[in-house]
C-alpha positions, 0 to 999 in steps of 0.5 A: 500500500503506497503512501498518499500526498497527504502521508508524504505532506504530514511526514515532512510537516511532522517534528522529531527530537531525539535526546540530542536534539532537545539538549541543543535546543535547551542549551540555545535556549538557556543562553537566549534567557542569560543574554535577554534576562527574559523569565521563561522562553518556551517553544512550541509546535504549530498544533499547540505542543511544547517541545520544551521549555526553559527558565521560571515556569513553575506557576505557569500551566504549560499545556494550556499556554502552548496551545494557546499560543498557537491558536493566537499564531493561527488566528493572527495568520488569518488576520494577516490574510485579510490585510494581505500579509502571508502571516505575521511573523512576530507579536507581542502582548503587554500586561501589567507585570509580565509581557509575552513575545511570539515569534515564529522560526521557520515553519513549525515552531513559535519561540514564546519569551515571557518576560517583565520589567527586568528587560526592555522589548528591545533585548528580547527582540533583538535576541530572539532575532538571534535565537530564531536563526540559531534554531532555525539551522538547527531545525533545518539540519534535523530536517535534513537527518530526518531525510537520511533515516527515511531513505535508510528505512526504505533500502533497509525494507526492499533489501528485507524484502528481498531476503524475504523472496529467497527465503520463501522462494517468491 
């Protein structure tokens, strides 16, 4: 049974960390906090799913802003429809003692920066800027891994095959 184009549009829209992966990201991500001074930084997949976290987040429901974070991305796309933007790239919600910016890197994933009064927009702006590129490399070197495996795993299965074959006489 073949694969359909909505298999092969999921495969390549799906994300997968190993253990080194994360610890790249959360080594990034720690650095980002220091340099920003921001409170907590998450990073979230497009479906609302924290792929992980780092800083003060203890009294925060994690789950419930992951995905509310990327309910208000995908609102905020269709909004950028209507005016005639592909999307919004960046958004930034202020609040009396804390503030969150959003930011898209690459097409997967929203880095959200909660931060207060410790720091300025600027900062977080600039190095979430920074962040953003870093990850994005890294995202794009998984993405192109993910890639080997799969042609990996489809030799490894005509060669099974193929075994199966002699062994079965077919």
């Amino acid at each position: 049974m073949g694969l359909g184009k909505a298999d092969d549009s999921l495969r390549s829209s799906r994300l997968v960390f190993y253990k080194e992966d994360i610890e790249k990201i959360s080594k990034t991500l720690i650095a980002f906090l220091k340099n920003a001074n921001a409170r907590c930084v998450l990073l979230v997949d497009k479906d609302g799913h924290l792929v992980t976290k780092e800083g003060e987040a203890s009294t925060y429901d994690m789950d419930t802003i992951s995905a509310l974070v990327a309910g208000s991305f995908a609102a905020t796309k269709q909004m950028a429809k209507l005016l005639g933007e592909e999307e919004f790239s960046i958004m930034f919600h202020q609040g009396k003692k804390d503030n969150i910016q959003l930011s898209l890197v690459g097409q997967r994933t929203i880095l959200a920066v909660i931060f207060d009064d410790k720091t300025t927009l600027g900062m977080v702006r600039l190095y979430a800027s920074q962040v953003s590129s870093k990850l994005a490399e890294l995202f794009d070197e998984i993405g192109e891994r993910k890639g080997a495996g799969e042609k990996i795993s489809e030799e490894f299965g005509e060669a099974a095959r193929g075994k199966l074959d002699d062994i079965f006489g077919a």
